[in-house]
C-alpha positions in Angstrom: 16.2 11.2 -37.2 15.7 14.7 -35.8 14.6 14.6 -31.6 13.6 18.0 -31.1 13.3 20.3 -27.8 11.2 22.9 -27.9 11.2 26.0 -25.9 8.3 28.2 -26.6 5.2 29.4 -25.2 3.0 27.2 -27.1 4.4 23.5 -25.4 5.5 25.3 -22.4 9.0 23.4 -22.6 7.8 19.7 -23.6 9.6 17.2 -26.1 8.7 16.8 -29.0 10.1 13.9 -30.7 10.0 13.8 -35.0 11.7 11.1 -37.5 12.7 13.4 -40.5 13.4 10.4 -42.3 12.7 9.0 -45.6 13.2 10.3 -49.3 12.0 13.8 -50.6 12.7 17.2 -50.0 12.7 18.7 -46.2 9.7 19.9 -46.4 8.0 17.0 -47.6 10.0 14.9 -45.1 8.7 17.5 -42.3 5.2 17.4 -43.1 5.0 13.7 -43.5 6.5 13.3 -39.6 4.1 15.8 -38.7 1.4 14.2 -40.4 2.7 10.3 -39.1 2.6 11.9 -34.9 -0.9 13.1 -35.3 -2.2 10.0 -37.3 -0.5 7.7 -34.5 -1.8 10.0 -31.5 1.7 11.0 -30.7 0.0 14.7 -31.0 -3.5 14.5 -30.3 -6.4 17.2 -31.2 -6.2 20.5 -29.4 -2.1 20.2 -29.4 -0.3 23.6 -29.8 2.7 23.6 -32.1 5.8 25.8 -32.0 5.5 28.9 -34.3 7.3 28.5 -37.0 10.7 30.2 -35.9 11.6 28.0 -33.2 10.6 24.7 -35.0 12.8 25.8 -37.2 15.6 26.5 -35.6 15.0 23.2 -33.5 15.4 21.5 -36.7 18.3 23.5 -38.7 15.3 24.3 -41.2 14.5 27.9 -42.9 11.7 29.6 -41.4 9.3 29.2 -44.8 9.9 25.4 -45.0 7.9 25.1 -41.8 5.7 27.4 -42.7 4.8 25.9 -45.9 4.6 22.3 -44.1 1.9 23.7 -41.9 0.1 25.4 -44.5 -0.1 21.8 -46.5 -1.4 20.3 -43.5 -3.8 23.1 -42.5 -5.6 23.0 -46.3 -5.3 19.1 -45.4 -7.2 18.9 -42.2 -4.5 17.5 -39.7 -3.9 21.0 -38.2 -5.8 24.4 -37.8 -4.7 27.9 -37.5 -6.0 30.8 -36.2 -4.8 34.6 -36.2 -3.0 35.0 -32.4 -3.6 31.6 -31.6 -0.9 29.4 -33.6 -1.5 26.5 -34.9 -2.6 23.5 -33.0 -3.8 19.8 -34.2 -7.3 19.8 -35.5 -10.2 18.2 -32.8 -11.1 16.0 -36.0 -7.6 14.6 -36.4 -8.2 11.3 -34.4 -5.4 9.1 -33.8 -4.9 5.4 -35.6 -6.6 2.8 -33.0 -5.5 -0.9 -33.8 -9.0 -3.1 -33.6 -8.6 -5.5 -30.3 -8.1 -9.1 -31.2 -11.6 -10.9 -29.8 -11.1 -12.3 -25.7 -10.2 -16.3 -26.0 -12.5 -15.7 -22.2 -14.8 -13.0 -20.9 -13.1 -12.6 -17.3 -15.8 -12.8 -14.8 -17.6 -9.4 -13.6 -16.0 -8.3 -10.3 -18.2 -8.2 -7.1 -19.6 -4.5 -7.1 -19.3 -5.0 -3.2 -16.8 -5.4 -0.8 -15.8 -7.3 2.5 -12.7 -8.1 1.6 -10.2 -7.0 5.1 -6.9 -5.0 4.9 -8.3 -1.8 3.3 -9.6 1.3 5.0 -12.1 3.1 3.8 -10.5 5.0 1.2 -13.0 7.9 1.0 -12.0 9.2 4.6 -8.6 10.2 3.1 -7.4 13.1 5.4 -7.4 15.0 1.7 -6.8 18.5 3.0 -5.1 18.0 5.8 -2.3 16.4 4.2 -1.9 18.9 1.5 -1.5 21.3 4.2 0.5 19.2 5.5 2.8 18.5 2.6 2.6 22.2 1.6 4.2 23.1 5.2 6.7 20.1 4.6 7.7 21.2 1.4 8.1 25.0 2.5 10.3 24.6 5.1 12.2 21.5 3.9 16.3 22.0 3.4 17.4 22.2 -0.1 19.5 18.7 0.6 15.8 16.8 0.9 15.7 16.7 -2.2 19.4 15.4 -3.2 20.5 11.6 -3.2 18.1 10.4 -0.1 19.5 9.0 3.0 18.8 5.0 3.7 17.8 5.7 7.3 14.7 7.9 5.6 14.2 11.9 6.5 15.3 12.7 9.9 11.9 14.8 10.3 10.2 11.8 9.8 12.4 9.1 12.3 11.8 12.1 15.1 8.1 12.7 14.6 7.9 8.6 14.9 10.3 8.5 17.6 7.9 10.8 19.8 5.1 9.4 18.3 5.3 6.1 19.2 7.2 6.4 22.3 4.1 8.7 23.6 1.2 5.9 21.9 2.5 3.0 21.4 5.1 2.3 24.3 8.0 2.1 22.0 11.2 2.6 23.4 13.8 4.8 20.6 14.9 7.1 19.2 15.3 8.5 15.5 19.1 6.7 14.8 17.8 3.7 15.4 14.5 3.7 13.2 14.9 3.2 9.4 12.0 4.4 7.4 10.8 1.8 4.4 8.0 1.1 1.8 5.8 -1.0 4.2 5.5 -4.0 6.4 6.6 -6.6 2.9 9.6 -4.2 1.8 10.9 -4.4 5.8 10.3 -8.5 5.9 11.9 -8.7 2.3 15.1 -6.9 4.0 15.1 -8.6 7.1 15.0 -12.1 5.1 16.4 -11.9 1.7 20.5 -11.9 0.5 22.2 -11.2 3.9 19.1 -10.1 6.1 19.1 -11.5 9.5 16.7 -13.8 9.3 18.0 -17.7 8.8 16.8 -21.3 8.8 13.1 -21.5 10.9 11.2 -19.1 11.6 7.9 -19.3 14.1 4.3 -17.6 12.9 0.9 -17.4 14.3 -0.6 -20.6 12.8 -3.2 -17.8 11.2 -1.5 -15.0 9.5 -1.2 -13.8 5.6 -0.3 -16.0 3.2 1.5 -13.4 1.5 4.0 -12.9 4.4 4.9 -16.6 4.2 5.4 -16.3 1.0 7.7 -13.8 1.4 9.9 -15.8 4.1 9.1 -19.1 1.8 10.5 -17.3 -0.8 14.0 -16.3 0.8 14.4 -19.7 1.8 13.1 -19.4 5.3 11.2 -22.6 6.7 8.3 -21.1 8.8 6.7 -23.4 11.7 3.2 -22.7 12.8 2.7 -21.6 16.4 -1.4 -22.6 17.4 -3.5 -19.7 17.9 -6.6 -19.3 20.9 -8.4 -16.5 22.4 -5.2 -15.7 24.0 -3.1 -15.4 21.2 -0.3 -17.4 19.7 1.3 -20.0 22.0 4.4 -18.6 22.5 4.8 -20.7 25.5 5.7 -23.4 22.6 8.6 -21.4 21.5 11.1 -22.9 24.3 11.0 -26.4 23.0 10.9 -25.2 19.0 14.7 -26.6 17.5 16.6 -24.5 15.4 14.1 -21.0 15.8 15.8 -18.4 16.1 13.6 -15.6 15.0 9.4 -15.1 15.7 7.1 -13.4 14.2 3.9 -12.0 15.7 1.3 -9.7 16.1 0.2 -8.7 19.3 -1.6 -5.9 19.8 -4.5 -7.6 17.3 -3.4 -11.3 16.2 -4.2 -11.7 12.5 -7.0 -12.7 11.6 -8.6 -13.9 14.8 -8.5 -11.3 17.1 -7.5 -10.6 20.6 -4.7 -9.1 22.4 -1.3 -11.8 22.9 -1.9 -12.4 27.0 0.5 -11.2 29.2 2.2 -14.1 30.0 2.8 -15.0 26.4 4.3 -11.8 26.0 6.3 -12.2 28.5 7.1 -16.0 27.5 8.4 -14.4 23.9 10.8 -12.1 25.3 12.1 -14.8 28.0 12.6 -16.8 25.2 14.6 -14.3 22.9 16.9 -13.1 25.8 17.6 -16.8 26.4 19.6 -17.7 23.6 22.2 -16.4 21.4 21.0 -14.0 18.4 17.0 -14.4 18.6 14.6 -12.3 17.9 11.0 -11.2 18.1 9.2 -9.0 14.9 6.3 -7.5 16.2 3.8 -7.0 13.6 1.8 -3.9 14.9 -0.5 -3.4 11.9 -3.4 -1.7 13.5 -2.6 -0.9 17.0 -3.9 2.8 16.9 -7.6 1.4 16.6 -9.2 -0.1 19.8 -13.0 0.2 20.5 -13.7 -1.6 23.7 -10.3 -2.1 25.7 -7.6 -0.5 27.0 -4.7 0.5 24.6 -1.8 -2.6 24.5 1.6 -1.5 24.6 4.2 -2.5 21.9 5.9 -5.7 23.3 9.1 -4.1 21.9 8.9 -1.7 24.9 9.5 -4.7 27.4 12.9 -5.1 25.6 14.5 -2.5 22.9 17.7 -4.6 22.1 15.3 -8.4 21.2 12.4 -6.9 19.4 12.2 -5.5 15.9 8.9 -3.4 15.3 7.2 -2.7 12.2 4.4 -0.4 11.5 3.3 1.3 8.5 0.3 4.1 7.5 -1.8 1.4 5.5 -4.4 0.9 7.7 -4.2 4.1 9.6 -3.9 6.5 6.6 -3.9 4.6 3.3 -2.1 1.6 1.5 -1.1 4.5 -1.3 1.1 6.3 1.1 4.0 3.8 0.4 5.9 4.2 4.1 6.6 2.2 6.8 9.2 1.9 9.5 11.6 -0.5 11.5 12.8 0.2 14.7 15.7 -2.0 15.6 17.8 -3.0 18.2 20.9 -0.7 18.0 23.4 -3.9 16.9 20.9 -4.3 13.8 20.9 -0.6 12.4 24.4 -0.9 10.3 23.3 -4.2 9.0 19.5 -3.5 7.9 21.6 0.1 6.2 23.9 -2.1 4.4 21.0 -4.8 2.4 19.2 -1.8 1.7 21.5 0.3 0.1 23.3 3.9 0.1 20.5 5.4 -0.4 16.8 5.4 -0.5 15.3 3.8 -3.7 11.6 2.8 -2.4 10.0 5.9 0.0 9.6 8.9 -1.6 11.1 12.4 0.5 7.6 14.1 0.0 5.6 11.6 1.5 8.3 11.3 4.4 8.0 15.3 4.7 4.6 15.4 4.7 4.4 12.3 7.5 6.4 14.2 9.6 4.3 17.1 9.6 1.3 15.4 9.6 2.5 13.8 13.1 4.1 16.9 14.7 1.3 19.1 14.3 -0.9 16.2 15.8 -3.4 16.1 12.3 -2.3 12.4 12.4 -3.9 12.0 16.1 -7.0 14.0 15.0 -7.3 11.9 11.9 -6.5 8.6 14.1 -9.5 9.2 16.4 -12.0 10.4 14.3 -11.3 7.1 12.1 -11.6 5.3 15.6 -15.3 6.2 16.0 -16.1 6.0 12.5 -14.8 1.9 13.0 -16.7 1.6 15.7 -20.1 2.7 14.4 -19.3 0.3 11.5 -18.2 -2.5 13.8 -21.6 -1.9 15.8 -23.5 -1.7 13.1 -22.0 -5.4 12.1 -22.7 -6.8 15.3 -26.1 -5.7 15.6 -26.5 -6.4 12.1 -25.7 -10.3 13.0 -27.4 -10.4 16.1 -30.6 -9.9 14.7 -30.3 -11.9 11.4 -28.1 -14.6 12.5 -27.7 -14.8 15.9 -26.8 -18.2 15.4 -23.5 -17.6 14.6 -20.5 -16.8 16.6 -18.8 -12.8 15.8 -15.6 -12.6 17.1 -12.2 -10.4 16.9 -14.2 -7.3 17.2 -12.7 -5.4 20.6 -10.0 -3.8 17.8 -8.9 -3.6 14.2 -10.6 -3.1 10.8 -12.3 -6.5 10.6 -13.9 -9.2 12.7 -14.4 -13.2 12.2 -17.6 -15.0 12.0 -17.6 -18.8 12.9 -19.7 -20.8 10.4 -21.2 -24.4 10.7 -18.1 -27.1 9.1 -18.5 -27.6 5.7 -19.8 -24.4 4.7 -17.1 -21.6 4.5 -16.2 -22.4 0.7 -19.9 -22.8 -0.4 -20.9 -18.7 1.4 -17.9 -17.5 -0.3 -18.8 -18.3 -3.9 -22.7 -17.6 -3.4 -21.5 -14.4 -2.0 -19.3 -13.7 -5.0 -22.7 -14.8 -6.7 -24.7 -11.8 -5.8 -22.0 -9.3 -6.4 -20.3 -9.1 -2.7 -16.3 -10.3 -1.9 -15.6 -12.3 0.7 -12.5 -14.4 2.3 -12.7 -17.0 4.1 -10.9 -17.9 7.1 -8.6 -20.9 5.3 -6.4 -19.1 3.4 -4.7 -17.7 6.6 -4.2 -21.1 7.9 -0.8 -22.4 8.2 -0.5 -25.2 5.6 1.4 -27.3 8.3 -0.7 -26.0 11.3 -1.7 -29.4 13.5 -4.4 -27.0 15.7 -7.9 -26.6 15.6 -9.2 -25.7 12.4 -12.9 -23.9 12.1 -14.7 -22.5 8.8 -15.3 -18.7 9.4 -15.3 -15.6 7.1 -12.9 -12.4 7.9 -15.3 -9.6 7.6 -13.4 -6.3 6.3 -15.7 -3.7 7.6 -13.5 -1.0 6.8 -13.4 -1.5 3.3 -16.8 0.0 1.5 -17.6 3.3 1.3 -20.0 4.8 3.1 -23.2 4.8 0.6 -22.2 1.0 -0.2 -22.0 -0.5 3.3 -25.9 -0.8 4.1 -25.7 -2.9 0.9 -22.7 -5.2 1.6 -24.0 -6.0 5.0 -27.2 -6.9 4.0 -26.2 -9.0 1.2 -23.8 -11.0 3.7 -26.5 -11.8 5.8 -28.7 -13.2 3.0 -25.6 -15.1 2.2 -24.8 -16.9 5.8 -26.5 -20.3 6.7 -29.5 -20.3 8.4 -30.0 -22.3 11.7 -29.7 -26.4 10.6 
């Protein structure tokens, strides 16, 4: 077997990998590799080859034996050649497809439309102003970015969200104590997994994602269900929970259902975490840049830096594709969150870190932030005036921030809308899946309405075809 790295003009440096194997002379052992990496698609049509002198010496092989190889293959069809333009795999020379084996099941069509929450609207991408962004990032980076990277994440990035969310978000840091990560799920995986700090119980909203608990579930954590109302979780509960040492929450925007964790509550989860030994609170702030019709609400981390851990990511503000998110820990938690995630980082890419960074220094991220806010809003209007005319006998609620809201449905009926929504081509959740299996509360059928999610020339469509999907009046 010959592996073969070619340096010429006509594969501009790329491998090209041949098995000289088999019986016959070189040539004929040459030509039938050649002849085997077209057939298979290994070289497909339009492919330039080396010239003959540096296949050659790639191979230990006299000029004319790969000469006369291509010449066989030429007057064959697999390859063309043309005065001052080498010699390159013929368009006709299709690759080898294997039939498919016949479906045991046709999967079912998926829903052309979309309601589904947790996605923004992926065609308001800030496209150029993050590739100028990154191309500023890139230019002025060190040449040690791009070494062996550091498990805190890029400096420039843990300053830019130090100001950053100090100045919006009421968080109280600074960059040694912020550890950059892949997202909300990669920061809960450390915090619970091997030697995270997270152990035995831990309290949740009674609605939050299933997909988080499983998470915890999976590291062995028991989770216990705090009940959820229009004031948020009831955190006054958390003083007579045994064996809870941690909490998690979200309140700027509880998941699913809305609404801002009341002020006493907040204070009644950090009373609770300074009272005992080792507790803690993780604050979930998922979507706090986007409020329509209330005053901003502060990180509850700001009330106390050394009991709170805050998590954030870009997911909902920029996209879920941009793979970083951050922790900002008390300052007796750095060394330990460094040490389960390694010496060094394995999951955020430095480019996407740069080009954060600059994207928050140079305020493109606030821009992008507040012309995103409007755009949610006219969407969120659009929704409730939408309902109010077509079904104004049902209940909207959740809608004063965030990227979806929840509609209240008669009992009985949530499953039912869901499938004869999926019926006329439009995805939909319902509100169960978010309840805590062991939650003793009020439960309610609802559907969480991701307005965020469809682009612009599809979102006339999916709202329409969810009100001809909802109950009419009984």
């Amino acid at each position: 077997m010959a592996e073969i790295r070619v340096n010429s003009l006509s594969v501009a440096g790329a491998d090209l990998h041949l098995e000289l194997s088999g019986g016959g002379s070189r040539r004929a052992r040459l030509t039938r590799a050649l002849r085997e990496a077209v057939r298979e698609g290994r070289l497909a049509p339009g492919t330039r080859l080396p010239p003959y002198r540096s296949l050659a010496t790639d191979l230990g092989l006299a000029r004319n034996t790969v000469a006369e190889a291509y010449a066989e293959l030429v007057a064959e069809g697999w390859l063309v050649a043309r005065q001052g333009s080498g010699t390159s795999v013929a368009p006709r020379a299709a690759a080898r497809v294997p039939r498919p084996r016949p479906a045991r099941s046709v999967p079912a069509p998926r829903p052309a439309l979309s309601l589904v929450q947790g996605q923004p609207d992926a065609g308001s991408f800030p496209r150029a102003a993050w590739a100028a962004a990154a191309r500023r990032a890139l230019n002025a980076a060190p040449n040690e970015a791009f070494g062996p990277g550091d498990p805190r994440g890029r400096v420039e990035l843990r300053r830019a969200l130090a100001d950053y969310l100090g100045r919006a978000r009421g968080v109280r840091t600074d960059p040694e104590r912020i550890v950059v990560c892949a997202g909300f799920a990669h920061a809960l995986r450390l915090l619970s997994g091997g030697n995270g700090p997270l152990r035995g119980t831990l309290a949740v909203e009674a609605y939050g994602l299933p997909f988080h608990r499983g998470i915890l579930a999976g590291a062995g954590l028991r989770t216990l269900p705090l009940p959820v109302d229009e004031h948020g979780a009831r955190t006054d509960l958390l003083a007579g929970a045994k064996d809870v040492r941690a909490a998690l929450l979200t309140p700027a925007h509880q998941f699913p259902t809305g609404g801002p964790l009341d002020p006493r509550r907040r204070a009644a989860a950090v009373d609770w975490a300074r009272a005992g030994s080792g507790r803690i609170l993780l604050e979930d702030d998922y979507d706090g840049e986007f409020r329509y019709d209330r005053q901003p609400v502060g990180a509850v981390q700001g009330l106390d830096p050394e009991r709170v851990v805050y998590l954030g990511s870009v997911s909902k503000s920029l996209s879920p594709a941009v793979r970083v998110g951050w922790m900002v820990l008390p300052g007796h938690m750095v060394d330990d969150v460094l040490a389960l995630k390694g010496e060094r980082e394995a999951w955020t890419g430095v480019t996407d870190q740069l080009a954060l960074a600059d994207f928050l220094g140079s305020g493109a991220y606030d821009r992008h932030v507040r012309r995103m806010r409007q755009h949610y809003r006219d969407r969120r209007d659009r929704l409730v005036a939408l309902l109010a005319e077509r079904a104004p006998h049902l209940g909207v609620s959740g809608i004063a921030a965030g990227l979806h809201a929840v509609l209240r449905l008669p009992h009985g009926t949530e499953e039912s809308v869901v499938r004869a929504a999926a019926r006329r081509g439009l995805s939909l959740e319902g509100l169960a899946p978010y309840r805590h299996p062991e939650s003793t509360g009020e439960a309610y059928d609802g559907l969480v309405i991701g307005y965020a999610t469809p682009p612009d020339h599809a979102f006339a469509s999916a709202l329409d075809t969810l009100c001809r999907t909802l109950p009419a009046l009984p």
